[in-house]
N, CA, C and O of each residue as an XYZ file, in Angstrom:
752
protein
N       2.492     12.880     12.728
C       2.255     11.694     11.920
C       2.849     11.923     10.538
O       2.709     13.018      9.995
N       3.417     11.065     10.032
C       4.065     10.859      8.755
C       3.036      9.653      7.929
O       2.552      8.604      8.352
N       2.967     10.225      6.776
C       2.279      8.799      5.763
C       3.084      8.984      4.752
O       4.028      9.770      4.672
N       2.867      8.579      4.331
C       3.600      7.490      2.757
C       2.441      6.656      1.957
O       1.916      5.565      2.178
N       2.261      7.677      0.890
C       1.037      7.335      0.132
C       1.564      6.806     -1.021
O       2.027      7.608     -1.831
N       1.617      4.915     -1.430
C       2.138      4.712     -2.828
C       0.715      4.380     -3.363
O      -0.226      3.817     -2.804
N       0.838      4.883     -4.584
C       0.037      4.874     -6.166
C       0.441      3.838     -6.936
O       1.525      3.892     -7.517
N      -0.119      3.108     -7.004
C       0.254      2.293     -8.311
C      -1.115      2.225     -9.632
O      -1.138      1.397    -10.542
N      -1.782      2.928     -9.486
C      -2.735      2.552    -10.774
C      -2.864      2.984    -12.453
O      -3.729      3.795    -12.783
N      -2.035      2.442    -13.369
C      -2.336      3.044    -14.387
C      -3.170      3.938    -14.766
O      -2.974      4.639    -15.759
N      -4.448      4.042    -13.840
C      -5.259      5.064    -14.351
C      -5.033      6.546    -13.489
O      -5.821      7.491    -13.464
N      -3.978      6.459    -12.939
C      -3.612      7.659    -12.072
C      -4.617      7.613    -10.956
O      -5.106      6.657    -10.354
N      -4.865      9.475    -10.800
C      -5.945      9.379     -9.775
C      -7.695      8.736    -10.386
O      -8.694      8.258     -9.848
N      -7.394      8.980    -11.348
C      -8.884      8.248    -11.579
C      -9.314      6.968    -11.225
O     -10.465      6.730    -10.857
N      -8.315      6.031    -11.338
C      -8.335      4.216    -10.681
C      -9.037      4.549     -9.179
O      -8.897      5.462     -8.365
N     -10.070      3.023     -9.256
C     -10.634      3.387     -7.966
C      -9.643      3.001     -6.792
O     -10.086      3.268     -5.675
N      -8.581      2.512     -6.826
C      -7.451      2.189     -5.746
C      -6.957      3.523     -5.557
O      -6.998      3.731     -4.344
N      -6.409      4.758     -6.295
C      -6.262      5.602     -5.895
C      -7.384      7.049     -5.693
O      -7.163      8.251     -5.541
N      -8.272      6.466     -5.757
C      -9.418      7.261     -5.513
C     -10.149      6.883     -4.199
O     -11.178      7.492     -3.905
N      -9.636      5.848     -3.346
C     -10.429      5.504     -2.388
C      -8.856      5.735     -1.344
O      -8.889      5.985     -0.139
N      -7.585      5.576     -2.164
C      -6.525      5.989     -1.050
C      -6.575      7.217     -0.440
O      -6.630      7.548      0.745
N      -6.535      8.081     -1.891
C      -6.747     10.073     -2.055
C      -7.868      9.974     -1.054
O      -8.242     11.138     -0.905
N      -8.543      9.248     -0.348
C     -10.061      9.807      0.454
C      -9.840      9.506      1.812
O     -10.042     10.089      2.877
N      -9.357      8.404      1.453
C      -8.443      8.259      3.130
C      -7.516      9.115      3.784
O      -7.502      9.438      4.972
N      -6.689      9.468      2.799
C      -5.702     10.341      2.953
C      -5.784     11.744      3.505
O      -5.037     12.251      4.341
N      -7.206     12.481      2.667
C      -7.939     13.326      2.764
C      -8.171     13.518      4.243
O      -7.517     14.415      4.775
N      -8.975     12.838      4.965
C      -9.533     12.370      5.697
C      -8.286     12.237      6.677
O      -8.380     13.162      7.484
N      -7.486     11.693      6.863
C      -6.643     11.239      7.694
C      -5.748     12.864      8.214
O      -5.366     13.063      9.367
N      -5.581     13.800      7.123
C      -5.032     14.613      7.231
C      -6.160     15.930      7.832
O      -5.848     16.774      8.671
N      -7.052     15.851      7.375
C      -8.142     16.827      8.343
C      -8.048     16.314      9.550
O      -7.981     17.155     10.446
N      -8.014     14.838      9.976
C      -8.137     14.426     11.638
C      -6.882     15.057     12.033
O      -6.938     15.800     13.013
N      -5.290     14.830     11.204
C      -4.191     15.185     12.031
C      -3.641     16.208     11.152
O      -2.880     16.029     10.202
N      -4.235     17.559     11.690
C      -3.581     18.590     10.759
C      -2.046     18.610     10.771
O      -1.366     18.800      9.763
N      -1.691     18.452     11.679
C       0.150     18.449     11.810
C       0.904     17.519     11.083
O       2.110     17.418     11.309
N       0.054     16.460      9.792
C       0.911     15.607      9.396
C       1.384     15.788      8.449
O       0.901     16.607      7.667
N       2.714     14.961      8.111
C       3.281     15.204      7.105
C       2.737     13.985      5.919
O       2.333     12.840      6.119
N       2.912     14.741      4.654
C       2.289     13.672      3.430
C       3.384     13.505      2.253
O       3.905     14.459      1.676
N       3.593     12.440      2.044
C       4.716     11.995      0.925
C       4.010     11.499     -0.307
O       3.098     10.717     -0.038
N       4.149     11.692     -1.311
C       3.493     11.030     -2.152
C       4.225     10.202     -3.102
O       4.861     10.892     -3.899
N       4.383      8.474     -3.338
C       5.118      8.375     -4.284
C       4.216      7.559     -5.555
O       3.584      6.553     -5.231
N       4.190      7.954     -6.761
C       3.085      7.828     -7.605
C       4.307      7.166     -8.362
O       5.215      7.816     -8.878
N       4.163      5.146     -8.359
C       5.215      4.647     -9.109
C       4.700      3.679    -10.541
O       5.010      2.594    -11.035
N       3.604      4.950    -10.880
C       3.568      4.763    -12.281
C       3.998      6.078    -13.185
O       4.721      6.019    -14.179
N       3.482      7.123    -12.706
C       3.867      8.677    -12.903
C       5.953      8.602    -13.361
O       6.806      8.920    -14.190
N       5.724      7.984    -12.157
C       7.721      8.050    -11.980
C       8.003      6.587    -11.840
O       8.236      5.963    -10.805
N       7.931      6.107    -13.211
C       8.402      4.404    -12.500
C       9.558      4.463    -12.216
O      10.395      5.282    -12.597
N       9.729      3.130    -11.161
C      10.897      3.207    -10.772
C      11.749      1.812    -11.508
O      11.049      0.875    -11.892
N      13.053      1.747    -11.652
C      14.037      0.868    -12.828
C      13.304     -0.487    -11.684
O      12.855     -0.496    -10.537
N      13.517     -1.533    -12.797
C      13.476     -2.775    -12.489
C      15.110     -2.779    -11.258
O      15.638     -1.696    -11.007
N      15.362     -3.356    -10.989
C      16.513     -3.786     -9.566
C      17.384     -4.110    -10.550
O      17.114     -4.733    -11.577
N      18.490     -3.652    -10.201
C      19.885     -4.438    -11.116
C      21.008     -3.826    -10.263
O      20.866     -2.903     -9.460
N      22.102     -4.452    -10.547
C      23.345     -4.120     -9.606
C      23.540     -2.352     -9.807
O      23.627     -1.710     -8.760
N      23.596     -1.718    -10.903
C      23.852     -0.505    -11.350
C      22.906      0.703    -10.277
O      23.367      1.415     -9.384
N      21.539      0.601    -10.736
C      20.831      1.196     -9.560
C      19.870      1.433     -8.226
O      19.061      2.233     -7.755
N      20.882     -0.499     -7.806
C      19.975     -0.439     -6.761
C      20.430     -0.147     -5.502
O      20.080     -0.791     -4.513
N      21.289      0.909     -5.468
C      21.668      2.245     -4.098
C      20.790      3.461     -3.919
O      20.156      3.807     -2.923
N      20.913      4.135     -5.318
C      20.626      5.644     -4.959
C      19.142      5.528     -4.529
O      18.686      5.741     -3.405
N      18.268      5.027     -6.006
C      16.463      5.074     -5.420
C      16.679      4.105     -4.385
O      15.819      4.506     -3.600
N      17.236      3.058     -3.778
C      16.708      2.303     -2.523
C      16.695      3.104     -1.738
O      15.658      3.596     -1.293
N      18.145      3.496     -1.301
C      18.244      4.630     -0.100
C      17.053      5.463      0.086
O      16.308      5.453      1.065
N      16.953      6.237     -1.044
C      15.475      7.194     -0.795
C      14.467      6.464     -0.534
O      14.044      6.444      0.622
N      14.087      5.992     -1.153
C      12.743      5.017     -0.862
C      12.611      4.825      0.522
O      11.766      5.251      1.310
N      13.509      4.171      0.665
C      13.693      3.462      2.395
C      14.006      4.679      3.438
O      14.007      4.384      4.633
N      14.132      5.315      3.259
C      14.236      6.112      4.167
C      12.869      7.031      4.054
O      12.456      7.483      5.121
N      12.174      7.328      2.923
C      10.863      7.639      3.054
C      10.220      6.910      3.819
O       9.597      7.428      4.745
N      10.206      5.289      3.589
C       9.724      4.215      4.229
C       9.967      4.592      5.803
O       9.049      4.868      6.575
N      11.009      4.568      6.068
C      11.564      4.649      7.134
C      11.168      5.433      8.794
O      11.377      5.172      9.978
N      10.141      7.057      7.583
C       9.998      7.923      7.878
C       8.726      8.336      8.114
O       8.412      9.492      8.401
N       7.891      7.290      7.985
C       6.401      7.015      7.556
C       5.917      6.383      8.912
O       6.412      5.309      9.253
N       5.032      6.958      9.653
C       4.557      6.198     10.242
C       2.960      5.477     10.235
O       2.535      4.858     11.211
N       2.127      5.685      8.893
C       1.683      5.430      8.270
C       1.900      4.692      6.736
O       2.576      5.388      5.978
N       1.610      3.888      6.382
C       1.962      3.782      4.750
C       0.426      3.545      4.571
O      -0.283      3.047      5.446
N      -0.163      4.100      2.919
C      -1.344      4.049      2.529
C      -1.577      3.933      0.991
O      -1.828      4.870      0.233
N      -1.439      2.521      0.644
C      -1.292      1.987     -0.362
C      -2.299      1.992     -1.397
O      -3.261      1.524     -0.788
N      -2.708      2.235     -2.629
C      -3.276      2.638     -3.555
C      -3.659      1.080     -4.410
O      -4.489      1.847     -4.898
N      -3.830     -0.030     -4.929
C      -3.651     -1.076     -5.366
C      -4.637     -1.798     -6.045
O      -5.522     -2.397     -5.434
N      -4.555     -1.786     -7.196
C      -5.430     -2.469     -8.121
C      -4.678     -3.824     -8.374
O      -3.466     -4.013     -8.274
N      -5.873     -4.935     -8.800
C      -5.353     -6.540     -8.898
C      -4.757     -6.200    -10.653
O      -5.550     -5.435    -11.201
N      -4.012     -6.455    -11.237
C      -3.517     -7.112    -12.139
C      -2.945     -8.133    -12.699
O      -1.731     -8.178    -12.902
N      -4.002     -9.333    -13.096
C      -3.337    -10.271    -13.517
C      -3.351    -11.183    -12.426
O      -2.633    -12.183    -12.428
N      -4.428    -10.791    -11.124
C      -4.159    -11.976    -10.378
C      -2.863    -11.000     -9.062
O      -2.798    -11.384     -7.895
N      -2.060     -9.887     -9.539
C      -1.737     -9.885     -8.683
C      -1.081     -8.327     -8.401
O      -2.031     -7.642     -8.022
N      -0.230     -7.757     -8.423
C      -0.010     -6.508     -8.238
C       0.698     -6.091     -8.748
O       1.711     -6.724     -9.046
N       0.466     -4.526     -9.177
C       1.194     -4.274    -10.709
C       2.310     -4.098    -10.746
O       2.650     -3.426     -9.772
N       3.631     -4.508    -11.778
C       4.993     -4.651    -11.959
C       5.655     -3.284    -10.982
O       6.686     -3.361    -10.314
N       4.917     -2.260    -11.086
C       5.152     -0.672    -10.514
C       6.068     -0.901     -9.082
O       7.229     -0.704     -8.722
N       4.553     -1.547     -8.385
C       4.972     -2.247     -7.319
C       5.846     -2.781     -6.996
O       6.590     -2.369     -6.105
N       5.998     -3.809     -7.603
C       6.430     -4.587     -7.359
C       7.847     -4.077     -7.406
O       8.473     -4.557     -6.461
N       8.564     -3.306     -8.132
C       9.763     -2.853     -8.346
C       9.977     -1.948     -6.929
O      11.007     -1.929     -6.255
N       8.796     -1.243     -6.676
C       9.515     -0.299     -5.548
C       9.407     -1.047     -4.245
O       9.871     -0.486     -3.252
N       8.845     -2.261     -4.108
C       9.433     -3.034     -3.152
C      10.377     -3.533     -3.259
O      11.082     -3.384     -2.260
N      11.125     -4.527     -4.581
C      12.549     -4.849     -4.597
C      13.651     -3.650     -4.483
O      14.830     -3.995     -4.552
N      13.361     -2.313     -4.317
C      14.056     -1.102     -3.845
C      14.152     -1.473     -2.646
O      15.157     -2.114     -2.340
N      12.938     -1.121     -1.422
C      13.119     -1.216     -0.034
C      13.295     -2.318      0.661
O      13.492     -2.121      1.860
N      13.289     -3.222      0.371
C      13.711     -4.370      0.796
C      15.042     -4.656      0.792
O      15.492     -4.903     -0.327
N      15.671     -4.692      1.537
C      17.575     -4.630      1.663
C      18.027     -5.279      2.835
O      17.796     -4.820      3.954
N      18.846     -6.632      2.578
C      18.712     -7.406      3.826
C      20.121     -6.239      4.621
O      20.908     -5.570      3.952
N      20.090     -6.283      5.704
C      20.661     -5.460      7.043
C      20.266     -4.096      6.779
O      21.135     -3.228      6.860
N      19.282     -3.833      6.528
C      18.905     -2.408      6.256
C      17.196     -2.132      6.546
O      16.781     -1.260      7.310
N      16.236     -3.175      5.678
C      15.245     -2.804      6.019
C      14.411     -4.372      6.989
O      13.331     -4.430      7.578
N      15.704     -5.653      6.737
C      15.174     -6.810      7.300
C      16.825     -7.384      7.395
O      17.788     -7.052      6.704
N      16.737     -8.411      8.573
C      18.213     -9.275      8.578
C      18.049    -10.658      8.542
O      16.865    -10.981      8.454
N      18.881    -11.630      8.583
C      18.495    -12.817      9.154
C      19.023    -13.311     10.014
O      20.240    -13.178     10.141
N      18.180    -14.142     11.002
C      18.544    -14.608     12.273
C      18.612    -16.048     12.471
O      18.219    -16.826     11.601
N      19.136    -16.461     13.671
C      18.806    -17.886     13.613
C      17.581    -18.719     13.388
O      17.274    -19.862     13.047
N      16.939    -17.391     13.809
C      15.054    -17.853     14.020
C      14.752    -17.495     12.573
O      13.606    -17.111     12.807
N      14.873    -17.324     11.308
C      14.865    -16.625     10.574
C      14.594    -15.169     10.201
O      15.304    -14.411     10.861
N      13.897    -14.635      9.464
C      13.903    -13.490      9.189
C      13.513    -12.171      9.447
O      12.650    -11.840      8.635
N      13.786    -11.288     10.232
C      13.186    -10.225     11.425
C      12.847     -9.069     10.480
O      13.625     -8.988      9.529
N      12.167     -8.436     10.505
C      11.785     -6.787      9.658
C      12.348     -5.939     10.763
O      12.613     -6.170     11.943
N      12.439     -4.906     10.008
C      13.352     -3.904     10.923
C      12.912     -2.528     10.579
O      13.492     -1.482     10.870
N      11.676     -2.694      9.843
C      10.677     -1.248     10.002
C       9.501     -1.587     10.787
O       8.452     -1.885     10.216
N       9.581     -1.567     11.828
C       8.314     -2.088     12.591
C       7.303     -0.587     13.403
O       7.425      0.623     13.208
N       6.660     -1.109     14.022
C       5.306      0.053     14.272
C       5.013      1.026     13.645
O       4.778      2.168     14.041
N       5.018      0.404     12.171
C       4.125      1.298     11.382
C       2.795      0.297     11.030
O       2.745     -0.884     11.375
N       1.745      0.994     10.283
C       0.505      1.058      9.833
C       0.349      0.824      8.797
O       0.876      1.707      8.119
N      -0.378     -0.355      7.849
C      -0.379     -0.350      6.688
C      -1.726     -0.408      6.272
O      -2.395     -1.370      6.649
N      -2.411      0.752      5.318
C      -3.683      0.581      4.663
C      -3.661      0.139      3.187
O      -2.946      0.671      2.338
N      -4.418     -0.774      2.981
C      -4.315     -1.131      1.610
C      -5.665     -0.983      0.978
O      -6.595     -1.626      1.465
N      -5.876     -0.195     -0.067
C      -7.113      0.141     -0.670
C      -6.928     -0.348     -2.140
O      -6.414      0.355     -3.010
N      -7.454     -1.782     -2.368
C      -7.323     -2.771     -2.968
C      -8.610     -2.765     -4.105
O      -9.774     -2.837     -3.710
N      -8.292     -2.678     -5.454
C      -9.822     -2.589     -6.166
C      -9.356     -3.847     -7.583
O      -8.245     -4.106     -8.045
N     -10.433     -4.283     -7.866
C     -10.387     -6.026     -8.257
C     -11.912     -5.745     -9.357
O     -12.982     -5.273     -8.973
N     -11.631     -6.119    -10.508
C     -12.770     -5.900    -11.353
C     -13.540     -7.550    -11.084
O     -14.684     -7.746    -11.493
N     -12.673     -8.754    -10.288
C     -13.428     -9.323     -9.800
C     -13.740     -9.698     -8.999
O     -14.013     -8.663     -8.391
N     -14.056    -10.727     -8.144
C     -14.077    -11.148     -6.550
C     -13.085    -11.987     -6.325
O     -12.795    -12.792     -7.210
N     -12.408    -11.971     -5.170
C     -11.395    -12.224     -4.775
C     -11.324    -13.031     -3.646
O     -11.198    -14.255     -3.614
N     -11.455    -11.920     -2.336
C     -11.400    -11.596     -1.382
C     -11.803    -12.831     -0.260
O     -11.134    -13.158      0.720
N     -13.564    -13.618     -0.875
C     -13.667    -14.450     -0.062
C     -13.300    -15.777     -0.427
O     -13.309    -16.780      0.287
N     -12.934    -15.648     -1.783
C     -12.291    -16.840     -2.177
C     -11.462    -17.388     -2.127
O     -10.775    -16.594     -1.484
N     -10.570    -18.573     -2.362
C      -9.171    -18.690     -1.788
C      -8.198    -18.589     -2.694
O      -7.350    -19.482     -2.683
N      -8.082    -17.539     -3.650
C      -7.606    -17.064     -4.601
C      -6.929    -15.727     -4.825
O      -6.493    -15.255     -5.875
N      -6.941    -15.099     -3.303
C      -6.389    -14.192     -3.217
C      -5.383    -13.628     -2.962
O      -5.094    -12.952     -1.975
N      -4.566    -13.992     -4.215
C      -2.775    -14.404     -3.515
C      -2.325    -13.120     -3.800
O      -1.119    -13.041     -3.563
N      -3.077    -11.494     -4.446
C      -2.171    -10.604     -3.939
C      -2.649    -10.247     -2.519
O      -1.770     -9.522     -2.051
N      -3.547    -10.403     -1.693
C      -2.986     -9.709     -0.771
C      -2.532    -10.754      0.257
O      -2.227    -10.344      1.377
N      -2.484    -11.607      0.080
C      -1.399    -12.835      0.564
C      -0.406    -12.414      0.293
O      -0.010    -11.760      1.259
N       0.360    -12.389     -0.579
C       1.786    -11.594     -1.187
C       2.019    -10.182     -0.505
O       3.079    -10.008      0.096
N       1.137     -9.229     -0.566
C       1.472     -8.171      0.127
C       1.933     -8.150      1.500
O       2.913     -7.595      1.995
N       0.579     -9.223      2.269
C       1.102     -9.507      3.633
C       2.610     -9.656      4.160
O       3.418     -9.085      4.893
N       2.488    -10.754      3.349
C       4.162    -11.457      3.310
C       4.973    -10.394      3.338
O       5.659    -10.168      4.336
N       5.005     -9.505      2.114
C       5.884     -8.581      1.703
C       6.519     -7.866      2.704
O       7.679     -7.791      3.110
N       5.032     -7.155      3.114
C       4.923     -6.379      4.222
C       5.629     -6.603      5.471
O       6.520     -5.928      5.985
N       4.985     -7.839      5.927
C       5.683     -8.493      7.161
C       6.896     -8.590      7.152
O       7.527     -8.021      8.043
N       7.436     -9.185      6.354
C       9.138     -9.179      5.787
C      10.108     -8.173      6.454
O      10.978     -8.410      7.292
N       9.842     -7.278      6.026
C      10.518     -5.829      6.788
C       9.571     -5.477      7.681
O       9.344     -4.267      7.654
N       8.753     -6.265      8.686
C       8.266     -5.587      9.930
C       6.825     -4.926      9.816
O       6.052     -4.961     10.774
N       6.461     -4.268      8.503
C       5.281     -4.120      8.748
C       3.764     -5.065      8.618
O       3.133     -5.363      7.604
N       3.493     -5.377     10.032
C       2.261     -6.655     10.243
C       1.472     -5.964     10.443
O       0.499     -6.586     10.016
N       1.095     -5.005     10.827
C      -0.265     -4.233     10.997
C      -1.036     -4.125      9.533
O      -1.071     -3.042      8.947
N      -1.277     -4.590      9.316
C      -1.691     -4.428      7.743
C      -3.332     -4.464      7.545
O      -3.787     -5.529      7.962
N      -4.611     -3.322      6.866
C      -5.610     -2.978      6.888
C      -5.766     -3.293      5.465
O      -4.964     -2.775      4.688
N      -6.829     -4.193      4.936
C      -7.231     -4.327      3.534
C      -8.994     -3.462      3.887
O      -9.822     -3.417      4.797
N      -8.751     -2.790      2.204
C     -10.546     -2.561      2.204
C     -10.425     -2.684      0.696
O      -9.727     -2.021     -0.072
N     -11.098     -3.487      0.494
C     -11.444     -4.171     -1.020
C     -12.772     -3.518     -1.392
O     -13.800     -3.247     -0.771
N     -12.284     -3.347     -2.839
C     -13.466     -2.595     -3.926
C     -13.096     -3.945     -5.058
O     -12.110     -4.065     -5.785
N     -14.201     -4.805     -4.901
C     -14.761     -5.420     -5.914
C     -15.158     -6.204     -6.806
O     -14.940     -7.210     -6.131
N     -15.649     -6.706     -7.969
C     -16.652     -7.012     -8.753
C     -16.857     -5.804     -9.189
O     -17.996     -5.428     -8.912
N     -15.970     -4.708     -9.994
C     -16.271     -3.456    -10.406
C     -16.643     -3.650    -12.102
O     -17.379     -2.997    -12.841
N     -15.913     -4.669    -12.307
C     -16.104     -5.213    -13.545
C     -17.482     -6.118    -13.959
O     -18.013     -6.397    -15.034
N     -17.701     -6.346    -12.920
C     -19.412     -7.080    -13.166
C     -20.571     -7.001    -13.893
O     -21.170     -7.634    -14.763
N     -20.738     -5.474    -12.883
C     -22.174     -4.734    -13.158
C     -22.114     -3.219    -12.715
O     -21.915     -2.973    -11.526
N     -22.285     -2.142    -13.675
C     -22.421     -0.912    -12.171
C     -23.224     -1.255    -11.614
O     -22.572     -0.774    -10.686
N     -24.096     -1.650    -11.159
C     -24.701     -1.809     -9.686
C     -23.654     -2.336     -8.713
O     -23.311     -1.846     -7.637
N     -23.233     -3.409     -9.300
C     -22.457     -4.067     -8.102
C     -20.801     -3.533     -7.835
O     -20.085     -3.678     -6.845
N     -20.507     -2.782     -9.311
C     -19.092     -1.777     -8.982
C     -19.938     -0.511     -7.752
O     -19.289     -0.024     -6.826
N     -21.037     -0.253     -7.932
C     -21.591      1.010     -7.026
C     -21.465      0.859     -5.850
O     -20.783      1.568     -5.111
N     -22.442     -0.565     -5.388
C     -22.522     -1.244     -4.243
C     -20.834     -1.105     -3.285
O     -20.419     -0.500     -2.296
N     -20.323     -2.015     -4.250
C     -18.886     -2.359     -3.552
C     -18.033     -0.832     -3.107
O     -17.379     -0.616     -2.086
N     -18.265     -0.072     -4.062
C     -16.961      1.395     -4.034
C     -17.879      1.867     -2.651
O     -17.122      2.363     -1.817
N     -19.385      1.839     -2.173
C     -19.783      2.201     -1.410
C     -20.079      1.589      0.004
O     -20.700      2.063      0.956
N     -19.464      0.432     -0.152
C     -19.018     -0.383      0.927
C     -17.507     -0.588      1.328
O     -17.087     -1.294      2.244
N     -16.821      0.136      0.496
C     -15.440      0.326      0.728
C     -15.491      1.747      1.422
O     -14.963      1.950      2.515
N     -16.022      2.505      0.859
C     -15.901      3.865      1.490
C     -16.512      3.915      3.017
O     -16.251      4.906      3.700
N     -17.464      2.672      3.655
C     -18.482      2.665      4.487
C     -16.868      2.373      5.468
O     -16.353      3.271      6.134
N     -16.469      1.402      5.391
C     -14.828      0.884      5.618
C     -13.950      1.858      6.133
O     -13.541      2.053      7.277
N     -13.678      2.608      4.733
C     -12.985      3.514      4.966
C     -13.092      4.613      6.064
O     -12.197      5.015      6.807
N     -14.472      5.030      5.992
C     -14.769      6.104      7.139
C     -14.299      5.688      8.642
O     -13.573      6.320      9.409
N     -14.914      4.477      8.818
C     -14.477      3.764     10.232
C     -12.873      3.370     10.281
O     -12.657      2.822     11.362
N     -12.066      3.431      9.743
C     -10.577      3.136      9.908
C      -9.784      4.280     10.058
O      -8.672      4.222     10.583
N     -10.538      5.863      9.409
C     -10.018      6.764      9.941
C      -9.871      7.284     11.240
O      -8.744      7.649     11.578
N     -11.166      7.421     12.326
C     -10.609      7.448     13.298
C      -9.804      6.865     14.165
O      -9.547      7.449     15.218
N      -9.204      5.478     13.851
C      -8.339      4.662     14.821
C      -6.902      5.570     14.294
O      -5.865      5.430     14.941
N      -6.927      6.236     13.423
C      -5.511      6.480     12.764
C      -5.307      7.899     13.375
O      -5.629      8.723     12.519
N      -4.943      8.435     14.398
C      -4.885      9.442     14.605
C      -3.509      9.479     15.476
O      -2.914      8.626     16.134
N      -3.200     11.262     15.098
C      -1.983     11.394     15.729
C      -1.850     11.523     17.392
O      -2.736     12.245     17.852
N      -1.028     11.033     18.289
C      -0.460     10.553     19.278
C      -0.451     12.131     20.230
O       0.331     13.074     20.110
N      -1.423     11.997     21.012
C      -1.722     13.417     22.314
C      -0.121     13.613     22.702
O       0.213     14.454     23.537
């Protein structure tokens, strides 16, 4: 098993998006000792906004990390309603039409397909059941785009509320989390 762990939280590992990824991850790698772990932390190392100049060398890598992943395990705090610029840049990297998606008559096919996507999503407000939740609407999309539809949300929050109810939630994400690890295991 291969994963591909992206970070996006300004607060590094301390953000609860990458504190509930790091646990999955944890976790995922005690079930499949033989796996391999990538880490790309694209606030640590941002990556350039897209422009004609460098969008070969980091795509290539990226995408072929992508490529190489048969897991991806996404780290993701709401900003602003939606997901942070970080992001957002290292998807306009992997996204490359005849490379990571083409177009067809039917329109648009992804061409990284049977992989796994976990998204450990943390929101200082509520989101989730409301109909206001256009990042992980957007992610979906994103995702799907180049093929990956398998896509797993576990949302942390109302962290911003109350600690009680940031407590509640990080501990109903983790309740989540435990049960999604065993479906993720490496292949007898």
């Amino acid at each position: 098993m291969n994963i591909l762990q992206i970070k996006s939280s300004l607060f590094g590992d301390d953000g609860q998006s990458s504190r509930l990824a790091n646990e999955f991850v944890a976790a995922l790698l005690e079930r499949n000792p033989g796996a391999e772990l990538v880490v790309r932390d694209v606030v640590k190392n941002p990556l350039p906004h897209l422009d004609l100049d460098n969008m070969g060398a980091h795509s290539e890598a990226l995408i072929e990390e992508l490529r190489r992943a048969d897991v991806l395990v996404i780290g993701l705090p709401m900003y602003n309603f939606g997901v942070p610029s970080q992001f957002k840049a290292w998807y306009d990297h992997i996204a490359r039409a005849g490379i990571t998606f083409r177009y067809t008559e039917k329109g648009p096919e992804g061409l990284l397909t049977g992989k796994k996507a976990y998204i450990f999503a943390a929101r200082g407000g509520e989101y989730a059941a409301g109909g206001n939740d256009w990042q992980a609407q957007f992610v979906r999309v994103i995702l799907g785009f180049v093929g990956i539809t398998d896509v797993a949300f576990v949302f942390a929050e109302g962290l911003a509320i109350s600690e009680a109810r940031k407590e509640a939630s990080i501990a109903q994400a983790r309740s989540v989390l435990r049960k999604l690890v065993p479906e993720t295991r490496l292949a007898a």
